[in-house]
C-alpha positions, 0 to 999 in steps of 0.5 A: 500500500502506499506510505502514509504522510505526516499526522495520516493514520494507517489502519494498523495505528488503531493504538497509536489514535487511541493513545493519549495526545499532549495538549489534547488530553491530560497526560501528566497527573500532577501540576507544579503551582508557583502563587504570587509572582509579581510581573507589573508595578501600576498605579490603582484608582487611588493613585497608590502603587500596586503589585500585579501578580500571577499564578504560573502552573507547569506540568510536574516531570515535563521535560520539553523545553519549549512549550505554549502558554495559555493566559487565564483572566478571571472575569467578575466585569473588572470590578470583582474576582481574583487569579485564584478564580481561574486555578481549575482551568489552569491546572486542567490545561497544565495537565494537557501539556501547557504551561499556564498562568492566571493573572490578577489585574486591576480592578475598578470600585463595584460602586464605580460606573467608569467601566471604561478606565477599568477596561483599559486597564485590564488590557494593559494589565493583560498585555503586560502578564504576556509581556513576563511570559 
């Protein structure tokens, strides 16, 4: 019969298309969990200085050196919520193979209706956690 090409199964790789596959199923069972790195200084709403922080999640034993990053912002309308609200998806896709951080950002006053400020500080908030990655 003829050669199969790259990423095409022959009919006798019935095991390999039921092994499990990095990024696509959860083949490391442990997570390695780093809390509370700070990757940006800004300035809140009351004009004091802040530390951003972020939550890193590997894979515990993963010996790739390069590997994706998925970034995990919680939602809450940029009033309310933490990185730690986003920690089961973070650990899920660390089991997958990626690496994963869950960042936390600034948030505006629940009472406050400048929403507009509080979305453009996330997204820069946003940018920077990309940035430390």
């Amino acid at each position: 019969g003829a050669a199969a090409g790259p990423g095409t199964a022959r009919p006798d790789d019935e095991a390999a298309l039921e092994a499990p596959q990095r990024y696509v199923d959860a083949v490391f069972p442990d997570v390695t969990r780093t809390e509370g790195l700070g990757f940006a200084t800004v300035t809140d709403v009351q004009g004091r200085r802040q530390r951003l922080r972020l939550d890193l999640y590997e894979p515990a034993g993963d010996t790739a050196a390069a590997r994706p990053v998925v970034l995990w912002l919680h939602g809450g309308s940029f009033q309310r919520g933490d990185r730690t609200l986003m920690r089961w998806w973070a650990e899920e896709f660390a089991r997958r193979g990626y690496v994963t951080a869950s960042a936390g950002y600034r948030l505006e006053p629940e009472d406050d209706l400048r929403w507009a400020r509080g979305v453009l500080n996330a997204l820069a908030d946003a940018r920077a956690a990309v940035r430390w990655l």
